[in-house]
C-alpha positions as CSV (number, residue, x, y, z in Angstrom):
1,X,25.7,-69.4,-14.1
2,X,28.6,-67.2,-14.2
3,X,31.9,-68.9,-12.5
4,X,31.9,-65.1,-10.2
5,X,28.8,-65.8,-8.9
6,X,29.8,-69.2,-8.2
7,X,32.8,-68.6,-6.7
8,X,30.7,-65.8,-4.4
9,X,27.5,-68.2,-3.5
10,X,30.7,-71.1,-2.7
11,X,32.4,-68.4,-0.3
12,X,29.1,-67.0,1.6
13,X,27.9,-70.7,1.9
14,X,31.1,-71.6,3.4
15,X,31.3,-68.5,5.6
16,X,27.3,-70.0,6.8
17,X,28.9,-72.9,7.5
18,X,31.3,-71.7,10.0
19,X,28.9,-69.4,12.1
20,X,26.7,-72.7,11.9
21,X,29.7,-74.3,14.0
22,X,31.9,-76.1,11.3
23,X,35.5,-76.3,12.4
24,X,38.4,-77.5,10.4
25,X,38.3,-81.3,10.0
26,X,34.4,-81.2,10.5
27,X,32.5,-83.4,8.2
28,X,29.5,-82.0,6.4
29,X,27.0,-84.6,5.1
30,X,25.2,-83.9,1.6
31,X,21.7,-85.8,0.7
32,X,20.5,-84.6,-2.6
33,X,20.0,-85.4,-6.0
34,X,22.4,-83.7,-8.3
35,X,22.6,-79.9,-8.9
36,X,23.8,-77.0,-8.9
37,X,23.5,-76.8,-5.6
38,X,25.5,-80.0,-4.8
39,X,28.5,-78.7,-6.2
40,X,28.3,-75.2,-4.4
41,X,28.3,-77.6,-1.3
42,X,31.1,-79.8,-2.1
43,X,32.7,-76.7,-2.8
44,X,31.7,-74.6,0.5
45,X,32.6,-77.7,2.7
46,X,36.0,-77.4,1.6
47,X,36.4,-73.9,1.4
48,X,35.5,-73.4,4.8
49,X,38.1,-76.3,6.1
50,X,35.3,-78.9,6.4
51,X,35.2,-82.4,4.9
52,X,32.4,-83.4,2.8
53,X,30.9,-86.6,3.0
54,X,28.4,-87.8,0.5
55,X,25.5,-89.6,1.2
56,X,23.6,-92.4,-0.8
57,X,20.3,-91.2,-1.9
58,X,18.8,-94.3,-2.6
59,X,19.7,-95.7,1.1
60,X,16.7,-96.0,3.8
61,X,16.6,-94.4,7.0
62,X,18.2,-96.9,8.8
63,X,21.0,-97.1,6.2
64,X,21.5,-93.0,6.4
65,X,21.1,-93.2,10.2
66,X,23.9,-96.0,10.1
67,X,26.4,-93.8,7.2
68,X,25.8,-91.0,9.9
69,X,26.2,-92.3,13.4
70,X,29.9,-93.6,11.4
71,X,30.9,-90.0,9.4
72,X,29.2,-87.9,12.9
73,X,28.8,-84.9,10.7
74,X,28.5,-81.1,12.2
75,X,26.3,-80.6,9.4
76,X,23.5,-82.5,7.1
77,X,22.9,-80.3,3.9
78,X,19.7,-82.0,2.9
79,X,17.2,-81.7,-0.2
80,X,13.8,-80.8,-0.1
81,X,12.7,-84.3,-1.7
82,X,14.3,-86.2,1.5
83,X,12.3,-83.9,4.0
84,X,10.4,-86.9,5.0
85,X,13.4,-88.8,6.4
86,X,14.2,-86.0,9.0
87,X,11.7,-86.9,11.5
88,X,13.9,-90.3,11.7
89,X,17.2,-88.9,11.3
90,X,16.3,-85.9,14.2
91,X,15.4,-88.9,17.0
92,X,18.3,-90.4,16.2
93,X,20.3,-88.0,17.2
94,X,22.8,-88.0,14.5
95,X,23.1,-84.8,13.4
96,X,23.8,-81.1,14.9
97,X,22.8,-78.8,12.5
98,X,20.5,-79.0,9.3
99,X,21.0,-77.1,6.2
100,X,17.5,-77.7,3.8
101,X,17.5,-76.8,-0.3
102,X,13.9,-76.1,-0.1
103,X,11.4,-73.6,-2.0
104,X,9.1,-73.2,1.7
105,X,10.3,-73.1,5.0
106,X,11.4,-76.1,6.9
107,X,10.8,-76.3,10.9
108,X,13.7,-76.5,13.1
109,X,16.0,-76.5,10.1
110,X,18.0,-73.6,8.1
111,X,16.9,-72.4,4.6
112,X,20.0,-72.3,1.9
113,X,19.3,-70.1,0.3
114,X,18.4,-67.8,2.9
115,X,22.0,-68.7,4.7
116,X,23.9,-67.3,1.1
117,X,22.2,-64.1,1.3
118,X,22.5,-63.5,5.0
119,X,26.2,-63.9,5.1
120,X,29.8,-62.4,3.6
121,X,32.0,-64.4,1.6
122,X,35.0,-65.7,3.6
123,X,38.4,-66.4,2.8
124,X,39.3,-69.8,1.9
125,X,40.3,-72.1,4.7
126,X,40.7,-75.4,2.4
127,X,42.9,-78.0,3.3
128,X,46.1,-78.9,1.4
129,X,48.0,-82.3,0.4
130,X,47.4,-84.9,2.3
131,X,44.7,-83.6,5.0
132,X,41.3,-85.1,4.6
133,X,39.2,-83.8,2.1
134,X,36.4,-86.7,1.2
135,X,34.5,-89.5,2.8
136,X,33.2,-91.6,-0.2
137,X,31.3,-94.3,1.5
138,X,31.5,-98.2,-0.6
139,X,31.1,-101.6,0.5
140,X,27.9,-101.3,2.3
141,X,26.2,-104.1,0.6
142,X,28.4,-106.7,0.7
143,X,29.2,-105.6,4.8
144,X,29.9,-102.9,6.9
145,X,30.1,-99.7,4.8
146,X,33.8,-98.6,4.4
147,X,34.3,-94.5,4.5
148,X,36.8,-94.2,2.3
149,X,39.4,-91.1,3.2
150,X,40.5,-89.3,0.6
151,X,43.0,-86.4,1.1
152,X,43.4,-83.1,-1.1
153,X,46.4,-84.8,-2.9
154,X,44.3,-87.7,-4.1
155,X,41.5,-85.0,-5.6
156,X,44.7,-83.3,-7.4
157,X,46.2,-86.4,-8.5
158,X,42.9,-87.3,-10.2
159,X,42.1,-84.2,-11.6
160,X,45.9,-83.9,-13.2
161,X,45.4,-87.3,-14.6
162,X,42.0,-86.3,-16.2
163,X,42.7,-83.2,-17.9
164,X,45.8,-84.6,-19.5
165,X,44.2,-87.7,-20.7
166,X,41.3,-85.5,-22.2
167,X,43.0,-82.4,-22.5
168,X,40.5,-80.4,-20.8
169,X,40.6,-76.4,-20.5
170,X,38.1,-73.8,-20.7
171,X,36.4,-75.0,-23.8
172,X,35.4,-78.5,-21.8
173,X,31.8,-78.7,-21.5
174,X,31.3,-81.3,-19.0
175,X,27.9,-83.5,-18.2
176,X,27.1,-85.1,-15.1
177,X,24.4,-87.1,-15.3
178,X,25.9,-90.3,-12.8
179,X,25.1,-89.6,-9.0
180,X,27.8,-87.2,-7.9
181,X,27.7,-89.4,-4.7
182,X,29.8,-92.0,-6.3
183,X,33.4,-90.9,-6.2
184,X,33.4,-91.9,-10.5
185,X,30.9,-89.2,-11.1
186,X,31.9,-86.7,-8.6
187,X,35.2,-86.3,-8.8
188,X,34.7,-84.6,-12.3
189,X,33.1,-81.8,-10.5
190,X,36.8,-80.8,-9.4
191,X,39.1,-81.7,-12.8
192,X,36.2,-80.1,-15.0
193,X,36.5,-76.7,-12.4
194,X,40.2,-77.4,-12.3
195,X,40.6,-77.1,-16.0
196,X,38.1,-73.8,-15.7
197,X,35.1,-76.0,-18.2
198,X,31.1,-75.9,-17.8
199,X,28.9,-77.8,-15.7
200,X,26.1,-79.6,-17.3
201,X,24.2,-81.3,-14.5
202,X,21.6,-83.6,-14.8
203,X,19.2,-84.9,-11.5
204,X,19.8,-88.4,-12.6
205,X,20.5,-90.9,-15.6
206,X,17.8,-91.0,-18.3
207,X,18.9,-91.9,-22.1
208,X,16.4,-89.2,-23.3
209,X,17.2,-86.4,-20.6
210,X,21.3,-87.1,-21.8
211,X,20.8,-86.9,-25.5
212,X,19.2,-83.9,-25.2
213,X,21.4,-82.4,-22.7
214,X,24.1,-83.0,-25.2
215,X,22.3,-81.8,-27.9
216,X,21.0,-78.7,-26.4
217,X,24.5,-77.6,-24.3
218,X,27.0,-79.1,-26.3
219,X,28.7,-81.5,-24.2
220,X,32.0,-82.2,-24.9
221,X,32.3,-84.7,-22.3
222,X,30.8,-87.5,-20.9
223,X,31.2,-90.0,-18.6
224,X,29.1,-93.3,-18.5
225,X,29.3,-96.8,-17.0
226,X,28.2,-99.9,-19.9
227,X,24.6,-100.2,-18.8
228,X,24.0,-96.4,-19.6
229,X,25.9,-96.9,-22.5
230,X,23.8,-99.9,-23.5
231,X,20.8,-97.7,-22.1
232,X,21.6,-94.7,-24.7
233,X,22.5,-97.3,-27.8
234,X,18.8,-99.4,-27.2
235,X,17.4,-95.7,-27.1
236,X,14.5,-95.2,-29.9
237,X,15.5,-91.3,-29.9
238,X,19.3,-92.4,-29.9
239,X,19.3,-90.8,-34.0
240,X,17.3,-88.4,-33.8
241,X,19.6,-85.8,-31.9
242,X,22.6,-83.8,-32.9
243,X,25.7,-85.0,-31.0
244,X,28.6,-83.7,-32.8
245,X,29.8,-81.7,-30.4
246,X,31.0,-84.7,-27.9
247,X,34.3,-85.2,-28.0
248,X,35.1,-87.9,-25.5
249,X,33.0,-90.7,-23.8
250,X,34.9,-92.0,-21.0
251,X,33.8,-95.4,-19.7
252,X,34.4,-97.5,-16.1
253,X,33.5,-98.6,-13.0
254,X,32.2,-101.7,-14.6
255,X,33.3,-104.3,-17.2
256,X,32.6,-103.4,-20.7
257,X,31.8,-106.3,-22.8
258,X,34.5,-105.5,-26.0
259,X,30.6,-106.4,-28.2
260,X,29.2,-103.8,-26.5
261,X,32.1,-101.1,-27.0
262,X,32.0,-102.0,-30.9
263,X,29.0,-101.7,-31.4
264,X,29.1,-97.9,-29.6
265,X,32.4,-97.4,-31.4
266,X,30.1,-97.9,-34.7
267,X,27.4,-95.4,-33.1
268,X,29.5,-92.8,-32.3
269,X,32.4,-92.7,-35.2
270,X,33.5,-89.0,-34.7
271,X,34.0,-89.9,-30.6
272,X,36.6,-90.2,-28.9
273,X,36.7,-93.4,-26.5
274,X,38.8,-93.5,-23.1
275,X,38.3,-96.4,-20.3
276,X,39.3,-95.7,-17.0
277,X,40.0,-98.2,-14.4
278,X,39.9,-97.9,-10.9
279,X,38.1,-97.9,-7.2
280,X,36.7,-95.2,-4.8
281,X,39.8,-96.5,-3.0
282,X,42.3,-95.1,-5.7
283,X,40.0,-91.3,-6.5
284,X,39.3,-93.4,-8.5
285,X,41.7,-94.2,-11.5
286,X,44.4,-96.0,-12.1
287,X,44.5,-97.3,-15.6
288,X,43.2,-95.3,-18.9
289,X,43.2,-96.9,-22.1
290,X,43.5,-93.2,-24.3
291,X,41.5,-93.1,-27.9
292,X,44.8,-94.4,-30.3
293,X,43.8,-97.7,-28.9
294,X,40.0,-97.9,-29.1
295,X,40.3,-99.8,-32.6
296,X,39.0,-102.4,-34.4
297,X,41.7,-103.7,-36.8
298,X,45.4,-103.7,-36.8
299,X,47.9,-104.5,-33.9
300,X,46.2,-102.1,-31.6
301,X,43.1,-103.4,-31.7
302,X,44.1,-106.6,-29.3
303,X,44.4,-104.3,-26.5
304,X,40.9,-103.1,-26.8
305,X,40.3,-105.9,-24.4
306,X,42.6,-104.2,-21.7
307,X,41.9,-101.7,-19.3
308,X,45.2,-99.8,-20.4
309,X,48.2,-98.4,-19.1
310,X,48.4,-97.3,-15.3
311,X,48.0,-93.3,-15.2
312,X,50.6,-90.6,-14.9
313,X,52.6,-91.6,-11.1
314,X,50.8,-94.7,-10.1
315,X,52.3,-98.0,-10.2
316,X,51.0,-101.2,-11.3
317,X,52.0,-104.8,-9.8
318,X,49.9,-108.5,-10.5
319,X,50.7,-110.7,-7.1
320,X,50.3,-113.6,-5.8
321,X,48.7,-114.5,-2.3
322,X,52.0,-114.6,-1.1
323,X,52.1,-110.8,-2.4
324,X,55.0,-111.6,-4.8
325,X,54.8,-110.0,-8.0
326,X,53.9,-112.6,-10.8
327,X,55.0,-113.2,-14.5
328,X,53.9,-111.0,-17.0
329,X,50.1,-113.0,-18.8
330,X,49.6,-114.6,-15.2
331,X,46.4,-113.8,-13.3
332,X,46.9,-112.7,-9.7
333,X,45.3,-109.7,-7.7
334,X,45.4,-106.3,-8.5
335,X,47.6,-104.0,-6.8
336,X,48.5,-100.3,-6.7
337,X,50.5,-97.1,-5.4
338,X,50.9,-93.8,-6.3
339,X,49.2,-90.3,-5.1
340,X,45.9,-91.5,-5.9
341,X,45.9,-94.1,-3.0
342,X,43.5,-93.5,-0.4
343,X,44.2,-92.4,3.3
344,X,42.7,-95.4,4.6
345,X,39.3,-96.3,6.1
346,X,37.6,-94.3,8.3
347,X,37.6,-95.4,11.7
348,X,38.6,-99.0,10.4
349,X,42.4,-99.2,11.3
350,X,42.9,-103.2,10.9
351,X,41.1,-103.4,7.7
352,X,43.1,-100.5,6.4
353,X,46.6,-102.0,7.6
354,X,45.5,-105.0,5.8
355,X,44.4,-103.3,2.7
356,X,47.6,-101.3,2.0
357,X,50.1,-103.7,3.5
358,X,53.2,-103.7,2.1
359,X,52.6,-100.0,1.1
360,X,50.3,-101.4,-1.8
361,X,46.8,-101.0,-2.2
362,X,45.1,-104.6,-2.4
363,X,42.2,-103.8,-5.0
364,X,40.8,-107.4,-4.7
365,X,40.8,-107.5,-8.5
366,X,42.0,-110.4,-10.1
367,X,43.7,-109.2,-13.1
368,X,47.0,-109.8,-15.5
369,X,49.5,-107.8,-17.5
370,X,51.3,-108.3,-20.7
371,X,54.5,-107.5,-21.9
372,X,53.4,-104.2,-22.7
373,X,52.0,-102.9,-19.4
374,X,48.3,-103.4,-20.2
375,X,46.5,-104.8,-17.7
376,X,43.9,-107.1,-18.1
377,X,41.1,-107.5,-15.4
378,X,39.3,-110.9,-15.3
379,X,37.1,-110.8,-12.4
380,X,36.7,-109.4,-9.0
381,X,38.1,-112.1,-6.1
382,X,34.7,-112.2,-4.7
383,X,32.4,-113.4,-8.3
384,X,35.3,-116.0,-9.2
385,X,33.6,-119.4,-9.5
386,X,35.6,-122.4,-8.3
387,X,33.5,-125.3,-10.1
388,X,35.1,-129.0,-10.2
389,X,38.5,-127.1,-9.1
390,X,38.7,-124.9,-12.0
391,X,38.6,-121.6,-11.9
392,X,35.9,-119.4,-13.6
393,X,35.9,-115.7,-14.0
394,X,32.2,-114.4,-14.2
395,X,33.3,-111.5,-16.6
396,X,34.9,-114.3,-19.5
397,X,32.1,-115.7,-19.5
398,X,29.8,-112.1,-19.7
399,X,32.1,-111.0,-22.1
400,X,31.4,-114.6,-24.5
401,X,27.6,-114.2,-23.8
402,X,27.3,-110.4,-24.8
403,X,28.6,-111.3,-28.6
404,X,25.7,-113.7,-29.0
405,X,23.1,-110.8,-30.9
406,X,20.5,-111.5,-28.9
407,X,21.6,-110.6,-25.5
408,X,20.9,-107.3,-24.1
409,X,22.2,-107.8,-20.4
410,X,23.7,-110.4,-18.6
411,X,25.1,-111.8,-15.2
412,X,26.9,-114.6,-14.4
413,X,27.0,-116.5,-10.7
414,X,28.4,-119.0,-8.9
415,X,25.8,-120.9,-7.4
416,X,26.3,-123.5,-4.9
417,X,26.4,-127.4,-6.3
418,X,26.7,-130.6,-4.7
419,X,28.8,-132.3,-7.5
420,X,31.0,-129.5,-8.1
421,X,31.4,-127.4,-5.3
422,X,30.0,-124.4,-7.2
423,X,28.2,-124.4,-10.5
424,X,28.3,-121.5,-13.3
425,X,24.8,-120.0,-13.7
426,X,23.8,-117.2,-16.0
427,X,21.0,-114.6,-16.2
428,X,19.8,-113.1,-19.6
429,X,17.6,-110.5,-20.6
430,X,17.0,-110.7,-24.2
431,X,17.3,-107.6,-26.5
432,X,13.6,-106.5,-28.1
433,X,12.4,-109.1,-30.8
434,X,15.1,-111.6,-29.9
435,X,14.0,-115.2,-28.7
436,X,17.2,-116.6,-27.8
437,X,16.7,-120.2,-26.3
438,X,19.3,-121.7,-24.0
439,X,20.4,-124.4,-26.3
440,X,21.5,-121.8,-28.8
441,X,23.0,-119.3,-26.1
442,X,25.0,-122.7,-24.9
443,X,26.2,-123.8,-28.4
444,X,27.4,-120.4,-29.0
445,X,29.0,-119.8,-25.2
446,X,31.3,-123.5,-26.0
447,X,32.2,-122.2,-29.6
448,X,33.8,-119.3,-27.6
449,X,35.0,-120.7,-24.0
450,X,36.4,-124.1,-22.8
451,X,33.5,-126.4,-21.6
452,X,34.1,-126.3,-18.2
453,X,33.6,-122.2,-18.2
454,X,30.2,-122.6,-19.5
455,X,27.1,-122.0,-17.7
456,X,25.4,-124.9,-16.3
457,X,22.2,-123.7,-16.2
458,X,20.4,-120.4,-17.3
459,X,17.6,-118.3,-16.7
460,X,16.0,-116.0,-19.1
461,X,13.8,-112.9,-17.6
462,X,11.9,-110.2,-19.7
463,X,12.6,-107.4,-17.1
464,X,15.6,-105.6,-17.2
465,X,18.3,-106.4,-14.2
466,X,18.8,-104.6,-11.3
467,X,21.2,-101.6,-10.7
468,X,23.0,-100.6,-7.9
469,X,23.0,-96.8,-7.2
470,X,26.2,-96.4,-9.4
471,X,24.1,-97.8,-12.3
472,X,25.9,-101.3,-12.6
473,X,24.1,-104.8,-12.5
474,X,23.8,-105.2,-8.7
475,X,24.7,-109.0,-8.8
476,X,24.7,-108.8,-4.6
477,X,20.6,-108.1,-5.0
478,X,20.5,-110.9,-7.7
479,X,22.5,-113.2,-4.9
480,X,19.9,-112.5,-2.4
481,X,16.9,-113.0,-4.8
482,X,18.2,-116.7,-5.8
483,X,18.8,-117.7,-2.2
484,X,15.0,-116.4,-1.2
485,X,14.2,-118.4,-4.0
486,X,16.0,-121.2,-2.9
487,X,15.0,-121.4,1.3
488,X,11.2,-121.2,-0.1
């Protein structure tokens, strides 16, 4: 689609969205699958003054009901393949007005496409620096779901950082194929429109649907967390499709076993590798580890293990509990600063003050950093395992499972044990024609780790692990399977 005609269905959807009662600082919910459309109504929110504020479209109704009665949005923007839901969402009460993207007429609601062609484009009433632009919702399985604020700055700050690190311009072809209700995927709708590239926008994640999208549109970018990547690489079809024209695969949001990114490295020889490290809290990056470090031999290659160098204006600090930076190579927590840093939480004022005390966003990352400013991240504070006072992070031990050739996926737990407080307990699901036992997967886990760091027990399954929405192994669901298990 023509970027005029985009810019003109942006303008008359925003100028809809005023005479439908948006006022600046209004938030405008979205509930769709990815399109076209979902990035004319990020866009339109904005233009006309509003905030948007994604939605999880793999959340029930009591979960949307719950993400609206916190965001109270002027506005639900809603897909056709969530019609069912508004029945539910209307006797709740939780939302004013209802924009539908719907091929028939919806009762009681407002047709989208209709709303473009009844009205005039409008000027642009967008915020600016630090007014809030965003409400990226995270958190909500592990507790109350945090709406994370995120200001006009923090977009730009994020977008500058991305189209230096992959110099993006007008010959970026960009694919979006991770939900664009995840702040990972979706900011890439503004740095790929910032750097005036093409949208290549898939529903959803399937290996098949993104090899041929990047065959067929000739993606030069694309963004993936490591079980898509593993996804793709397992893919029968992975060969059989031209992808010479990709440029760069940017990776995150998730550990990446170094097997794993060798073996893709080997895949993909003419591509151009980039990690990014970050949270929703930080929109989202904060470390990049650029392409002259994605090798295999030679100095460099020791920091393939990092997450690399904090991005252009954001600082870096590894502290203690105390919140006292540490000694370069000592693990502590994770902290940041820099125009990337959230607002705060929505409506959360104490649990904001306490995550950006000090002026320092506390990622609740455990991580290190050497003497050359790479950092290191070993484990989230929440999945270390304390067993017989040691301390065990999950993603070393991952990381030491993923080189054994059998193992396709893998998740490592603490699970609760009389004799040592916590136990280390690890789930495996063998690649296709591999028969792995546990004594071999343990012989080759103490050739690699201290004994103590091993797991104590394992469990091999034939069906592949669960995923949260965001596409990485959902250990919380895993969690909660093993304690059903264990009440029974």
């Amino acid at each position: 689609m023509n970027w005029y005609v985009v810019v003109d269905r942006i303008a008359r959807l925003a100028g809809a969205l005023r005479t439908l009662g948006l006022h600046d600082k209004d938030r405008v919910a979205l509930l769709a699958p990815n399109s076209y459309r979902y990035l004319e109504s990020c866009f339109a929110t904005l233009w006309a003054g509003g905030v948007i504020a994604p939605a999880n479209n793999r959340h029930t109704a009591a979960e949307l009901i719950e993400f609206l009665r916190d965001c109270t949005p002027r506005i639900l923007i809603i897909d056709e393949s969530f019609h069912s839901l508004l029945p539910q969402l209307r006797a709740a009460e939780v939302v004013k007005q209802i924009v539908v993207m719907s091929s028939a007429p919806v009762s009681g609601a407002h047709d989208y496409e209709q709303l473009l062609s009844s009205h005039e484009a409008i000027e642009d009433h967008s915020g600016s620096d630090d007014e809030l632009a965003c409400l990226f919702y995270t958190g909500g399985s592990t507790g109350k779901a945090k709406g994370v604020m995120l200001s006009h700055r923090n977009l730009w700050a994020n977008c500058a950082g991305a189209i230096n690190v992959l110099g993006m311009n007008e010959d970026t072809v960009q694919l979006h194929c991770g939900p664009l209700f995840h702040v990972g995927s979706g900011s890439r709708i503004y740095s790929c429109t910032m750097a005036g590239g093409t949208h290549v926008i898939l529903p959803r994640f399937d290996p098949v649907s993104v090899l041929e999208a990047i065959s067929t549109y000739r993606v030069t970018v694309a963004q993936f967390v490591p079980t898509m990547m593993n996804m793709l690489l397992r893919t029968p079809e992975f060969s059989k499709y031209d992808l010479s024209s990709l440029r760069h695969v940017v990776y995150g949001s998730a550990p990446m076993p170094v097997a794993l990114l060798k073996e893709l490295m080997a895949a993909w020889p003419s591509v151009r590798f980039v990690q990014s490290y970050g949270m929703t809290e930080l929109s989202p990056v904060a470390t990049s580890l650029g392409p002259e470090w994605h090798v295999t031999e030679g100095p460099r290659s020791a920091k393939l293990a990092s997450v690399g160098r904090p991005v252009y204006g954001t600082e870096i600090r590894i502290v203690d509990s105390a919140d006292k930076e540490v000694p370069r190579g000592i693990v502590g927590e994770i902290v940041a600063r820099g125009p990337n840093v959230m607002r705060g939480y929505w409506n959360q004022p104490e649990l904001t003050a306490q995550t950006l005390r000090g002026g320092w966003l506390h990622t609740g990352d455990l991580g290190k950093m050497d003497e050359d400013g790479f950092v290191y991240v070993v484990d989230r504070l929440k999945d270390m395992i304390i067993t017989g006072g040691e301390n065990v992070y999950s993603a070393e031990v991952e990381n030491a499972l993923y080189e054994h050739p059998g193992v396709l996926e893998c998740a490592v737990l603490g699970l609760s044990d009389e004799q040592w407080g916590e136990r280390v307990h690890a789930i495996i699901v063998p690649k296709d024609g591999a028969e792995p036992t546990v004594e071999q997967l343990l012989a080759h886990c103490r050739e690699r780790i201290a004994g103590y760091k091993c797991p104590r027990s394992i469990e091999l399954r034939s069906l592949r692990l669960p995923q949260t929405p965001a596409n990485k192994i959902d250990k919380v669901a895993l969690r909660r399977a093993i304690a059903s298990l264990g009440k029974r």
